[in-house]
N, CA, C and O atoms as a CHARMM CRD file, in Angstrom:
* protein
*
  340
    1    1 UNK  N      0.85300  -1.18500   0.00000 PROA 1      0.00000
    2    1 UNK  CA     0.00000   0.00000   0.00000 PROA 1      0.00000
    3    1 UNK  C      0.89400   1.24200   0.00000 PROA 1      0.00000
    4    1 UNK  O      1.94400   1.25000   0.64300 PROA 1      0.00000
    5    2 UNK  N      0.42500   2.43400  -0.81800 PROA 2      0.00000
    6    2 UNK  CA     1.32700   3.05700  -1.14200 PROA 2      0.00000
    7    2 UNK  C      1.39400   4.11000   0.43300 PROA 2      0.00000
    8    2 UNK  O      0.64100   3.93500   1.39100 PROA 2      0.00000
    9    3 UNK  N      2.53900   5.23300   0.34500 PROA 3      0.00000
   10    3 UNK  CA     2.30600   5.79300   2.11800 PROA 3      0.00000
   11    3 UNK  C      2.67500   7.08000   1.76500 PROA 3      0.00000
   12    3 UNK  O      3.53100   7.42900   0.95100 PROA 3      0.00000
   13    4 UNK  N      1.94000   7.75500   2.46300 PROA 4      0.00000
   14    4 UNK  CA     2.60700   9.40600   2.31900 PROA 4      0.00000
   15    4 UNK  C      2.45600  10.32700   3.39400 PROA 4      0.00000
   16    4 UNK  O      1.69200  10.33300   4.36000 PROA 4      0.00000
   17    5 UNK  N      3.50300  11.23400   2.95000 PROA 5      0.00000
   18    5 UNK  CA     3.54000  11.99000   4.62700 PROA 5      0.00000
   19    5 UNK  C      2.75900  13.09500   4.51900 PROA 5      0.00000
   20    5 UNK  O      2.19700  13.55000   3.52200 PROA 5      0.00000
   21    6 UNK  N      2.78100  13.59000   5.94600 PROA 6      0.00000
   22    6 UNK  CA     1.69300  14.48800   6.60000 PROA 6      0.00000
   23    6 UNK  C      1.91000  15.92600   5.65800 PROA 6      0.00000
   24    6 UNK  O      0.99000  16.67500   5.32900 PROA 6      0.00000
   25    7 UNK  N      2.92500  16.05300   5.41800 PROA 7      0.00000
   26    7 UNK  CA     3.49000  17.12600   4.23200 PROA 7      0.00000
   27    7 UNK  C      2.84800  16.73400   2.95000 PROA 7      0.00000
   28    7 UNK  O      2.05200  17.53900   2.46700 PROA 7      0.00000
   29    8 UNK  N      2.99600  16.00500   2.54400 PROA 8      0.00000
   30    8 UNK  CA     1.99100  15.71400   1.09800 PROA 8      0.00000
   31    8 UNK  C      0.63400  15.60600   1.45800 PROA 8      0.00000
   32    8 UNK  O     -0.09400  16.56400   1.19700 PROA 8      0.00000
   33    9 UNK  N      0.05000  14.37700   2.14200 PROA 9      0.00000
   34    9 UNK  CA    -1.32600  14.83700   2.60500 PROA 9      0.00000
   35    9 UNK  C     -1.92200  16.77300   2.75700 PROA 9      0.00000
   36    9 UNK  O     -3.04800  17.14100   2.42200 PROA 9      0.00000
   37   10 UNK  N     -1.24000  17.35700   3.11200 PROA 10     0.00000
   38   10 UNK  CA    -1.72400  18.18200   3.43700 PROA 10     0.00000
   39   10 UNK  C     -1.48900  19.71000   2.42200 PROA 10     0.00000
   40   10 UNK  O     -1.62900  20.87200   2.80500 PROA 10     0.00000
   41   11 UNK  N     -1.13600  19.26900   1.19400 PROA 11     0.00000
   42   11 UNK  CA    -0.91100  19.89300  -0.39900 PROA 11     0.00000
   43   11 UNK  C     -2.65500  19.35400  -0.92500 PROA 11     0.00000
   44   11 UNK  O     -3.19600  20.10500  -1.73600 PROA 11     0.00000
   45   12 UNK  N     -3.18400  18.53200  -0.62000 PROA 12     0.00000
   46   12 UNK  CA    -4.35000  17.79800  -0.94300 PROA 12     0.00000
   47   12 UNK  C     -5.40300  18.80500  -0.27200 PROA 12     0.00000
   48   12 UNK  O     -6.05100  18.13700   0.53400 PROA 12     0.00000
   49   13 UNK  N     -5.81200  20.05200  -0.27200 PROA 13     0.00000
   50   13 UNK  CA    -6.90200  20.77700   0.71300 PROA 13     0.00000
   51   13 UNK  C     -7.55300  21.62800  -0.11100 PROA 13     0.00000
   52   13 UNK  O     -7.63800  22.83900   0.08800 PROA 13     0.00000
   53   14 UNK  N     -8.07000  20.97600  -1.13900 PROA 14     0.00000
   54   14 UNK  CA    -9.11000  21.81500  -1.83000 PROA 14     0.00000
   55   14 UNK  C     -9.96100  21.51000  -2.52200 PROA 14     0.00000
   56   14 UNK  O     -9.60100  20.59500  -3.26200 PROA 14     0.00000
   57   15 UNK  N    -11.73600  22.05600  -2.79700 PROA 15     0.00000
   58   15 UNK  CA   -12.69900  21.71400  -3.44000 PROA 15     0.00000
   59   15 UNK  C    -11.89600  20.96700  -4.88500 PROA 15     0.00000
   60   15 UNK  O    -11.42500  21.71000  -5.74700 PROA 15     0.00000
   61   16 UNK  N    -11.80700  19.38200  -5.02800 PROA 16     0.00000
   62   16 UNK  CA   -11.76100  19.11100  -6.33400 PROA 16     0.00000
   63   16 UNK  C    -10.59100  18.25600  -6.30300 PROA 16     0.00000
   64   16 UNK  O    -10.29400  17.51500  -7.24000 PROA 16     0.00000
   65   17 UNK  N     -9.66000  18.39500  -4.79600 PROA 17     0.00000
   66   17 UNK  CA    -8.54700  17.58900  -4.93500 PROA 17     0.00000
   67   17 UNK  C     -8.23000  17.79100  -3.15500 PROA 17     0.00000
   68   17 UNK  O     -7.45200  18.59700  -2.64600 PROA 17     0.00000
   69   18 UNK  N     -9.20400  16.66600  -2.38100 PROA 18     0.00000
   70   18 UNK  CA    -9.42500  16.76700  -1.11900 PROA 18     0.00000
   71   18 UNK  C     -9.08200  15.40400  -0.74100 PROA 18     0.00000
   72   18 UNK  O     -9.67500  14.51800  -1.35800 PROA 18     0.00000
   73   19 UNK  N     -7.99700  14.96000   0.41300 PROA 19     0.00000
   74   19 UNK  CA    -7.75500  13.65700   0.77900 PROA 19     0.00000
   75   19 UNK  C     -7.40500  13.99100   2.25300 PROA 19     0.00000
   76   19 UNK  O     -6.51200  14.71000   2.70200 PROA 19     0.00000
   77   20 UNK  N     -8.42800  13.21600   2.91900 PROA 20     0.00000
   78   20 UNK  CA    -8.14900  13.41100   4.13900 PROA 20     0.00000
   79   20 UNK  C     -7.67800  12.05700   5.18500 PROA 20     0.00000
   80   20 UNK  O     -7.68300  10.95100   4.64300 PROA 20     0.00000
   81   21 UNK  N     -7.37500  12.11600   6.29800 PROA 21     0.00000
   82   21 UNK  CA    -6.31700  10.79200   6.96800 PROA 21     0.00000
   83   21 UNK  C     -7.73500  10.70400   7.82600 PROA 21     0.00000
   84   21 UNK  O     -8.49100  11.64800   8.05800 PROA 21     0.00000
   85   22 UNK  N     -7.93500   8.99700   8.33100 PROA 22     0.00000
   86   22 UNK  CA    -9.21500   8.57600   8.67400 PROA 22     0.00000
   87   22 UNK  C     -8.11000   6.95700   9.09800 PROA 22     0.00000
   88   22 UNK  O     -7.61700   6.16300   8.29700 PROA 22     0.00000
   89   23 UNK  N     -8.03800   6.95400  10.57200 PROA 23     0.00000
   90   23 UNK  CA    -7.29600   6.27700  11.32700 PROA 23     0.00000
   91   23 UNK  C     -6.22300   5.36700  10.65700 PROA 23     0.00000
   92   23 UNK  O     -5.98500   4.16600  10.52600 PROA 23     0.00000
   93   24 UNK  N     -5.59500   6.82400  10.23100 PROA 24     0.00000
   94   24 UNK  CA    -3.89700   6.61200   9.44100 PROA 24     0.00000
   95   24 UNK  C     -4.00400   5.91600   7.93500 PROA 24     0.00000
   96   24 UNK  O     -3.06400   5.52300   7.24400 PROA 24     0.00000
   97   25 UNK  N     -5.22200   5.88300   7.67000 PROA 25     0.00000
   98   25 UNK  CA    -5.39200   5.85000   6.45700 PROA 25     0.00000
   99   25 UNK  C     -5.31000   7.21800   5.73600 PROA 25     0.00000
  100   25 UNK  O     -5.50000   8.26100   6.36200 PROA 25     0.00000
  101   26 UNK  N     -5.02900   7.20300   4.42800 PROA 26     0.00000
  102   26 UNK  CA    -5.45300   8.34900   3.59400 PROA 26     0.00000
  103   26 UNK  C     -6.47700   7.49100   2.23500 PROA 26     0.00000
  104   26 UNK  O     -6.38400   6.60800   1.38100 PROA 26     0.00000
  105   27 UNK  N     -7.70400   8.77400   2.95700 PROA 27     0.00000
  106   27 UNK  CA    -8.79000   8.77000   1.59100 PROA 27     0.00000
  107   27 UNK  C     -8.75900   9.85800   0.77000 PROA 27     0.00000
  108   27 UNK  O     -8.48200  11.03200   1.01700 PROA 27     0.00000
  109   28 UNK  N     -9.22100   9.07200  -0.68600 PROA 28     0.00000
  110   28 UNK  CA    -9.04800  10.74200  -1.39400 PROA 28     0.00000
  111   28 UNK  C    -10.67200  10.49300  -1.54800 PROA 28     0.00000
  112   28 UNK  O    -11.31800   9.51000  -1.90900 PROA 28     0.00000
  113   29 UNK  N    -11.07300  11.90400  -1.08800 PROA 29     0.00000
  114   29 UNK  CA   -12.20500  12.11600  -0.94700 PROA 29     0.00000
  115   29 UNK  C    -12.76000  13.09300  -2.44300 PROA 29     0.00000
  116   29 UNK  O    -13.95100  13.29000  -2.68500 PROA 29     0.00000
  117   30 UNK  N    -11.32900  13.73500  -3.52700 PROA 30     0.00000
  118   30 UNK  CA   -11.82900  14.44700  -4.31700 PROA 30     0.00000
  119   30 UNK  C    -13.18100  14.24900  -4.86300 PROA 30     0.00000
  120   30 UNK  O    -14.06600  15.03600  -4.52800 PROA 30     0.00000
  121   31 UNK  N    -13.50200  13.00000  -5.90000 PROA 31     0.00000
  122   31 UNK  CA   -14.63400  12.67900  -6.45500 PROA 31     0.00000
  123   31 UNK  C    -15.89800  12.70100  -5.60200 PROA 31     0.00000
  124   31 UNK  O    -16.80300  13.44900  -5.97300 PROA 31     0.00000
  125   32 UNK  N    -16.05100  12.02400  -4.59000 PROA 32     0.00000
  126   32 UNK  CA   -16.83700  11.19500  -3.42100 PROA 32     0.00000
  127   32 UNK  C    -17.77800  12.86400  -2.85200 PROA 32     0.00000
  128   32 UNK  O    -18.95000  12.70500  -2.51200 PROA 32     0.00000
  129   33 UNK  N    -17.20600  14.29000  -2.79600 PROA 33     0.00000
  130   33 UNK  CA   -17.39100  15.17600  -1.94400 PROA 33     0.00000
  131   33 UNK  C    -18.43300  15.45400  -2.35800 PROA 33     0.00000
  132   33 UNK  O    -19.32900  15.55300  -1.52000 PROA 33     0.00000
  133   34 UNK  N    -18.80200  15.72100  -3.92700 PROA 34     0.00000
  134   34 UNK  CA   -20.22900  16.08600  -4.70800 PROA 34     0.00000
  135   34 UNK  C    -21.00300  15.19900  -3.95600 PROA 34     0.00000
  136   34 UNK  O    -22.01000  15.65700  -3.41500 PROA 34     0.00000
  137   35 UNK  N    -20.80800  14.36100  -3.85800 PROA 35     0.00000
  138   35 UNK  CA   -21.71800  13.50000  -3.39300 PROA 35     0.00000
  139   35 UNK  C    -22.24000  13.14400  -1.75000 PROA 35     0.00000
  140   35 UNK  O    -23.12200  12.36100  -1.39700 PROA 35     0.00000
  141   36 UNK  N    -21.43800  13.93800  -0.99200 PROA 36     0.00000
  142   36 UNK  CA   -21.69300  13.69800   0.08800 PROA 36     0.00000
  143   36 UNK  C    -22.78900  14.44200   0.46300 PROA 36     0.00000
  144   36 UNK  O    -23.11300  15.57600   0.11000 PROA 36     0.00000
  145   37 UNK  N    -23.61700  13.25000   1.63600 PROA 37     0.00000
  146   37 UNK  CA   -24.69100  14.24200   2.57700 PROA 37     0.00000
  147   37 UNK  C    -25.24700  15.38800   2.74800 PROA 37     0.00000
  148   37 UNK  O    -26.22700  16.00700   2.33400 PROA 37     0.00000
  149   38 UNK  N    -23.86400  15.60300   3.88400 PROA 38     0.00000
  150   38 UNK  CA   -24.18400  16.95600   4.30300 PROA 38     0.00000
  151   38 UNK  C    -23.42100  18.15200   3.37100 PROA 38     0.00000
  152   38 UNK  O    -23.62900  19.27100   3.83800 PROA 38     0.00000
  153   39 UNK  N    -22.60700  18.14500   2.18800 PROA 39     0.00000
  154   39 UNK  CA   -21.96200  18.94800   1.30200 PROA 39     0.00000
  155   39 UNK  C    -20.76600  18.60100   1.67300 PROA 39     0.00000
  156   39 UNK  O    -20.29400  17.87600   2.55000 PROA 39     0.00000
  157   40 UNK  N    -20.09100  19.71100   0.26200 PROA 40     0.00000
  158   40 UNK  CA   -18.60900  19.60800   0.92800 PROA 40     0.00000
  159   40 UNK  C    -17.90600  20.71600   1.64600 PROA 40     0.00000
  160   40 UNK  O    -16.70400  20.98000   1.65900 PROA 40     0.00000
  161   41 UNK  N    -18.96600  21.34300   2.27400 PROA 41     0.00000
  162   41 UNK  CA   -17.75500  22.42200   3.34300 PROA 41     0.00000
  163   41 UNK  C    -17.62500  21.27500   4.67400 PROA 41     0.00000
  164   41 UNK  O    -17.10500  21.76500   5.67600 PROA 41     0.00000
  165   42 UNK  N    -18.03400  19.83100   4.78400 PROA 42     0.00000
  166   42 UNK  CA   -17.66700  19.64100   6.36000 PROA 42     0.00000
  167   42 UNK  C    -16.12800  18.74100   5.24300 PROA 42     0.00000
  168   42 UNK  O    -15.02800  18.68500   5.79300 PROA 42     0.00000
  169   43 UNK  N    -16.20400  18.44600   4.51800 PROA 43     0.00000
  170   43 UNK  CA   -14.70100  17.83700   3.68600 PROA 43     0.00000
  171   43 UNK  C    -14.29000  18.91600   3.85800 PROA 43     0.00000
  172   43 UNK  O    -13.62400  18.92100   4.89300 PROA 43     0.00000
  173   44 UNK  N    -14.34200  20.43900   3.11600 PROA 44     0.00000
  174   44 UNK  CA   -13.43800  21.04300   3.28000 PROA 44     0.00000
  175   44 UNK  C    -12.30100  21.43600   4.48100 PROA 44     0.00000
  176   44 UNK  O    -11.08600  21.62900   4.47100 PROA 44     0.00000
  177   45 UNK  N    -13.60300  21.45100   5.75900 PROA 45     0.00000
  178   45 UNK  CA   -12.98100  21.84500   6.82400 PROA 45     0.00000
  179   45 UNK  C    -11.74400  21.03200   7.34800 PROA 45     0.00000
  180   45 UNK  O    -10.87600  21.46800   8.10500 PROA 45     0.00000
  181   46 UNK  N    -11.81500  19.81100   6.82700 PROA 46     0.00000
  182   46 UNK  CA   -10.63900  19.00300   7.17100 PROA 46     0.00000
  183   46 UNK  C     -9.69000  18.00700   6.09500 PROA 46     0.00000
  184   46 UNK  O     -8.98400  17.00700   6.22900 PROA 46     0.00000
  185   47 UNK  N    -10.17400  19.02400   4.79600 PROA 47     0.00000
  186   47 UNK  CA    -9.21500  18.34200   3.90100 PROA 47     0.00000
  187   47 UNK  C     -7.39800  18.73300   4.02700 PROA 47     0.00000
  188   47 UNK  O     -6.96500  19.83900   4.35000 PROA 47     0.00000
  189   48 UNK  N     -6.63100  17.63700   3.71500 PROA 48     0.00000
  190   48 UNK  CA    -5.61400  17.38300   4.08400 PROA 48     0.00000
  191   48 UNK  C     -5.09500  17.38400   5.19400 PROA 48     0.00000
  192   48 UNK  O     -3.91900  17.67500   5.41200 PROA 48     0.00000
  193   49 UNK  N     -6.26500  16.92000   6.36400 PROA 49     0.00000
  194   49 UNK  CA    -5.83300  16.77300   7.66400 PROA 49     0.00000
  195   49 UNK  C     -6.62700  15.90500   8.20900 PROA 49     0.00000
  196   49 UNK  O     -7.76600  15.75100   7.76800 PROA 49     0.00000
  197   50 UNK  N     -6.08300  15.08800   9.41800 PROA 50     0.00000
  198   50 UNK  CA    -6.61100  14.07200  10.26100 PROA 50     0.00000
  199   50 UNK  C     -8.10200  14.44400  10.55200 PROA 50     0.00000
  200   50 UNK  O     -8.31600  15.40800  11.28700 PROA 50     0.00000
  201   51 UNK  N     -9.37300  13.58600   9.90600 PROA 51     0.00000
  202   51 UNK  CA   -10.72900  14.02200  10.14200 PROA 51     0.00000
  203   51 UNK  C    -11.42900  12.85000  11.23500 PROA 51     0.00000
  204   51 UNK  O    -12.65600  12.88200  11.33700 PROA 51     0.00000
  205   52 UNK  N    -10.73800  11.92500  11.96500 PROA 52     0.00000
  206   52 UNK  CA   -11.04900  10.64700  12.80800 PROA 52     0.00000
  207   52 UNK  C    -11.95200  11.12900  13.95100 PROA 52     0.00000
  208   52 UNK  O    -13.14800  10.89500  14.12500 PROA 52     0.00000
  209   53 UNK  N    -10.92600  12.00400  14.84000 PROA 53     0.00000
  210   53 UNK  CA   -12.22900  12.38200  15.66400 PROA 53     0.00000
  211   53 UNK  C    -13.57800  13.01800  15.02800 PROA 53     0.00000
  212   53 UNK  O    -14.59400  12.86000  15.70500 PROA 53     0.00000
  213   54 UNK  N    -13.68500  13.61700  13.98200 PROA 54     0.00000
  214   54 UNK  CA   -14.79700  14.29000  14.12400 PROA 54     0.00000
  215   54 UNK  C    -15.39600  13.17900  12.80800 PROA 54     0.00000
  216   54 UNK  O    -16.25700  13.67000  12.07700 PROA 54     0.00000
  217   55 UNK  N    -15.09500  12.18400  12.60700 PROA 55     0.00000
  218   55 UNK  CA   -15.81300  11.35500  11.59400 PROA 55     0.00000
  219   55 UNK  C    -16.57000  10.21600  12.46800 PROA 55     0.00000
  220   55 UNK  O    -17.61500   9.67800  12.10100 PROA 55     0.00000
  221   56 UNK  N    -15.72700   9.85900  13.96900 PROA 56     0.00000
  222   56 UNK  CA   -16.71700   9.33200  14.82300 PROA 56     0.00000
  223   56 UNK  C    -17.55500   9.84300  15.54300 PROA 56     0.00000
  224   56 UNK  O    -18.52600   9.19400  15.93200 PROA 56     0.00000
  225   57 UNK  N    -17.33600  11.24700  15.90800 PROA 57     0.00000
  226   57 UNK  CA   -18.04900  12.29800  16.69800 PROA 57     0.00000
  227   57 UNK  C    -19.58100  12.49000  15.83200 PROA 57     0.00000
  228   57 UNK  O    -20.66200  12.75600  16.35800 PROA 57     0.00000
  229   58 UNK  N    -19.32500  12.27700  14.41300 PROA 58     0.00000
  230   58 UNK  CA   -20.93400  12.32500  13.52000 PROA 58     0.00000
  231   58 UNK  C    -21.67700  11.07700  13.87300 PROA 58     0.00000
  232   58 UNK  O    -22.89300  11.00000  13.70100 PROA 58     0.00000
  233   59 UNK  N    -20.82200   9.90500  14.46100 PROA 59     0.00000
  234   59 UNK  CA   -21.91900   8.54800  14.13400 PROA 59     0.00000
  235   59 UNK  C    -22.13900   8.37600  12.89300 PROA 59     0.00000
  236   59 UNK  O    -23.35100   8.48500  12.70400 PROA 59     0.00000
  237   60 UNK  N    -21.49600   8.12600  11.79200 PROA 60     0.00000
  238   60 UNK  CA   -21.93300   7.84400  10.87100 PROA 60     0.00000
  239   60 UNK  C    -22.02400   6.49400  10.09700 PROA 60     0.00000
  240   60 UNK  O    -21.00700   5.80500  10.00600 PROA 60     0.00000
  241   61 UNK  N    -23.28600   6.05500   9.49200 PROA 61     0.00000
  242   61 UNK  CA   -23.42900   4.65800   9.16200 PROA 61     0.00000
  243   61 UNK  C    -23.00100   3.78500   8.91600 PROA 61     0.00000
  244   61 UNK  O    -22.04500   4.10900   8.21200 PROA 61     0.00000
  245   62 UNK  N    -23.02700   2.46900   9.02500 PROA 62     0.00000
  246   62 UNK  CA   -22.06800   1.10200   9.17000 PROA 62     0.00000
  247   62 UNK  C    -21.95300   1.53100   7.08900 PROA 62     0.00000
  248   62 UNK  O    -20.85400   1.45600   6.53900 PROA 62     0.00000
  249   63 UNK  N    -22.65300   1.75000   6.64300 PROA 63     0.00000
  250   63 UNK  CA   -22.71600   2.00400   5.28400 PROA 63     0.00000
  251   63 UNK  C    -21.91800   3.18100   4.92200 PROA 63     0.00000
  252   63 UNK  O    -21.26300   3.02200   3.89200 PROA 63     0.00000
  253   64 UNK  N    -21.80300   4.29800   5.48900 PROA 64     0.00000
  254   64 UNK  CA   -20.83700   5.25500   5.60100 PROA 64     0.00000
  255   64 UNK  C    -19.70900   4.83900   5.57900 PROA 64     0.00000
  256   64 UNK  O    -19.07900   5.05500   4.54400 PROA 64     0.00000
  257   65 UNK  N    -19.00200   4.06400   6.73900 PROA 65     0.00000
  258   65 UNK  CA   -17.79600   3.23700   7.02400 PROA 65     0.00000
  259   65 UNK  C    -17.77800   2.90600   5.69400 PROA 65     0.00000
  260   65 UNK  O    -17.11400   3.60500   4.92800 PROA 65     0.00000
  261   66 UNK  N    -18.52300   1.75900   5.19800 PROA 66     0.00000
  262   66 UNK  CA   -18.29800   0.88100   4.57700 PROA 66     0.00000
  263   66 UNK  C    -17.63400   1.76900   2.63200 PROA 66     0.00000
  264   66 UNK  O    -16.66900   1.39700   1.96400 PROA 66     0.00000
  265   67 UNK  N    -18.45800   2.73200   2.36300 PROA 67     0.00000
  266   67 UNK  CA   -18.43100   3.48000   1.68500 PROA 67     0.00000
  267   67 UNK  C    -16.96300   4.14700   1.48600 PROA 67     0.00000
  268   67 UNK  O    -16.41500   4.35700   0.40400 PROA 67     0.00000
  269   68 UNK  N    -16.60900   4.34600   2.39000 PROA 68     0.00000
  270   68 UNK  CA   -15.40100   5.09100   2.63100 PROA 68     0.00000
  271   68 UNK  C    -13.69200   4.16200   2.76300 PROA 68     0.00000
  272   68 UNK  O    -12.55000   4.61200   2.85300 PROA 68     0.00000
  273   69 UNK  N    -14.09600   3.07200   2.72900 PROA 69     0.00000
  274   69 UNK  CA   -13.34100   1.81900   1.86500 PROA 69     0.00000
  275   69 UNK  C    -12.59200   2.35900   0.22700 PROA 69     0.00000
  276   69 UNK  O    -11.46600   2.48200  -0.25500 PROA 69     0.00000
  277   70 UNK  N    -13.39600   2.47400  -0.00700 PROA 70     0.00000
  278   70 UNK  CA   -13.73800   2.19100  -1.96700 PROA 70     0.00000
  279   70 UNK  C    -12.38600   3.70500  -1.81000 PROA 70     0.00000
  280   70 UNK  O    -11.42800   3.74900  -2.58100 PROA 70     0.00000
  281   71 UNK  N    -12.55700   4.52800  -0.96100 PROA 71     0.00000
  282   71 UNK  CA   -11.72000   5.34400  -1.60000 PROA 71     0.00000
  283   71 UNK  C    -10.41900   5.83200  -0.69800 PROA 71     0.00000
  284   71 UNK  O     -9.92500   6.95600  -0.60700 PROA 71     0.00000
  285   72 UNK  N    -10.03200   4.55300  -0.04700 PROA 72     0.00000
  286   72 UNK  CA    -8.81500   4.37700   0.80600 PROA 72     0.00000
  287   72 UNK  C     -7.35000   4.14800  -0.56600 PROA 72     0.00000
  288   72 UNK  O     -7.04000   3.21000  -1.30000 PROA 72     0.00000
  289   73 UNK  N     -6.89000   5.30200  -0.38500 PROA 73     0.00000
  290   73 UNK  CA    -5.39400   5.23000  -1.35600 PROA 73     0.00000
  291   73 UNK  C     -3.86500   4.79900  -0.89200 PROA 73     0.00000
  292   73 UNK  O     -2.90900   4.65500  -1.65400 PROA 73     0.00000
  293   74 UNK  N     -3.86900   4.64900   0.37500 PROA 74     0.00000
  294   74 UNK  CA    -2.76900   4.39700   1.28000 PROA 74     0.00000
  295   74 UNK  C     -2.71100   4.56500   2.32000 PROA 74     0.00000
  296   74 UNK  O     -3.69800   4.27000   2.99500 PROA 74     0.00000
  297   75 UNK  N     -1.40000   5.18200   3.03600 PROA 75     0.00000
  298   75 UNK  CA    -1.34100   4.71400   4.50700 PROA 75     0.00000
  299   75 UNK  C     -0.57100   6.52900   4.67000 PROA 75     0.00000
  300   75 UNK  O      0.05700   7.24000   3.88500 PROA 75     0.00000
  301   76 UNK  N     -0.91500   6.65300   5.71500 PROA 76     0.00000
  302   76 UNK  CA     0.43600   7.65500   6.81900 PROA 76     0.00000
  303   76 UNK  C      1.71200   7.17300   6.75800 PROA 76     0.00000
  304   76 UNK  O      1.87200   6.12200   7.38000 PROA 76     0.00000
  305   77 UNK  N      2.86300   7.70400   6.08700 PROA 77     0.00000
  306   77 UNK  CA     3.82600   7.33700   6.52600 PROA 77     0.00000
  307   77 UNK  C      4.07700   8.64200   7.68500 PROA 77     0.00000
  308   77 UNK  O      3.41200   9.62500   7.35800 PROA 77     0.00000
  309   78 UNK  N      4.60500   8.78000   8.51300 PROA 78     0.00000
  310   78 UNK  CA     5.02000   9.44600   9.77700 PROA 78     0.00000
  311   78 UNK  C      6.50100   9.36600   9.97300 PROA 78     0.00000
  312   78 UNK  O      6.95300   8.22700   9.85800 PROA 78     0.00000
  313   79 UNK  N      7.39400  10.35300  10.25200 PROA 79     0.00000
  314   79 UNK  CA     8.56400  10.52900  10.06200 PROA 79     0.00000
  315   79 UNK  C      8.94600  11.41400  11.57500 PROA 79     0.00000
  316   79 UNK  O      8.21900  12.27500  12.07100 PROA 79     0.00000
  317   80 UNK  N     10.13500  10.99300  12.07000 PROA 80     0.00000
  318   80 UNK  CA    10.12800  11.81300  13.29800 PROA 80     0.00000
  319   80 UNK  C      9.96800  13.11500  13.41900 PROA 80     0.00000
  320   80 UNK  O      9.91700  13.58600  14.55500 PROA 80     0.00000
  321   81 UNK  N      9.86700  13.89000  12.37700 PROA 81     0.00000
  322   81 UNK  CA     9.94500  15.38600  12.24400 PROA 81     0.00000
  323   81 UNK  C      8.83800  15.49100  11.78000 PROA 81     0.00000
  324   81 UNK  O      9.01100  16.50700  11.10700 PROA 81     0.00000
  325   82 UNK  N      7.26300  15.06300  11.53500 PROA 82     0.00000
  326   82 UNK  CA     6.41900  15.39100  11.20700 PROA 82     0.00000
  327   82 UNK  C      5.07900  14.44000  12.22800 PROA 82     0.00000
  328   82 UNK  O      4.78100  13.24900  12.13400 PROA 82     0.00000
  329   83 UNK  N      4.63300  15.25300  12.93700 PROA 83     0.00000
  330   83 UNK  CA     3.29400  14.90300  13.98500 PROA 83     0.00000
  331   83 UNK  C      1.84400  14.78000  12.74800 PROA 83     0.00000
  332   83 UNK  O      1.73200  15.50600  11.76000 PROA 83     0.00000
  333   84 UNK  N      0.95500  13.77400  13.11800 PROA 84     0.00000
  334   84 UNK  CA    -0.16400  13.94500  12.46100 PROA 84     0.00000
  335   84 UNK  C     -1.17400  15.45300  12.96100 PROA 84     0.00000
  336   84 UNK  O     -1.10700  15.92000  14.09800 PROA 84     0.00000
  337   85 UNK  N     -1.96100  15.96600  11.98700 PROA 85     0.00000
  338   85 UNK  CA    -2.20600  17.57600  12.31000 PROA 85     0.00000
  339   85 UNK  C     -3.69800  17.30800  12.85800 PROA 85     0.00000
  340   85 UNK  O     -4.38500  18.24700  13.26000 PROA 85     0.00000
């Protein structure tokens, strides 16, 4: 699985090219955002950054979870000089 750091993840923060980290995973959420729920300003608010707490803090559906599979691209790599944000 491919891995990237918190520095690249976080070049990823905008309507159209949004990937956010979801328990050290990275999803790219670009395509997926049109389509979400509640819109995409709650993606925006945490594109290219760790969205875990506040993705369990919604409760969102075993189908949600499940959904959010399909657009898992890799992993966190983490480097001693870079903290997840």
């Amino acid at each position: 699985m491919e891995e990237y750091t918190i520095s690249e993840i976080a070049t990823h923060n905008k309507e159209g090219d949004c990937w956010v980290i979801l328990h050290d995973e990275v999803i790219d959420l670009s395509a997926f955002m049109y389509n979400h729920p509640a819109g995409i300003k709650p993606l925006l608010k945490y594109a290219g950054k760790d969205c875990t707490t506040a993705f369990l803090h919604v409760h969102h559906s075993k189908r949600a979870t499940e959904l959010v599979k399909n657009h898992v691209i890799g992993k966190v790599k983490t480097t001693t000089e870079e903290k997840v944000i």
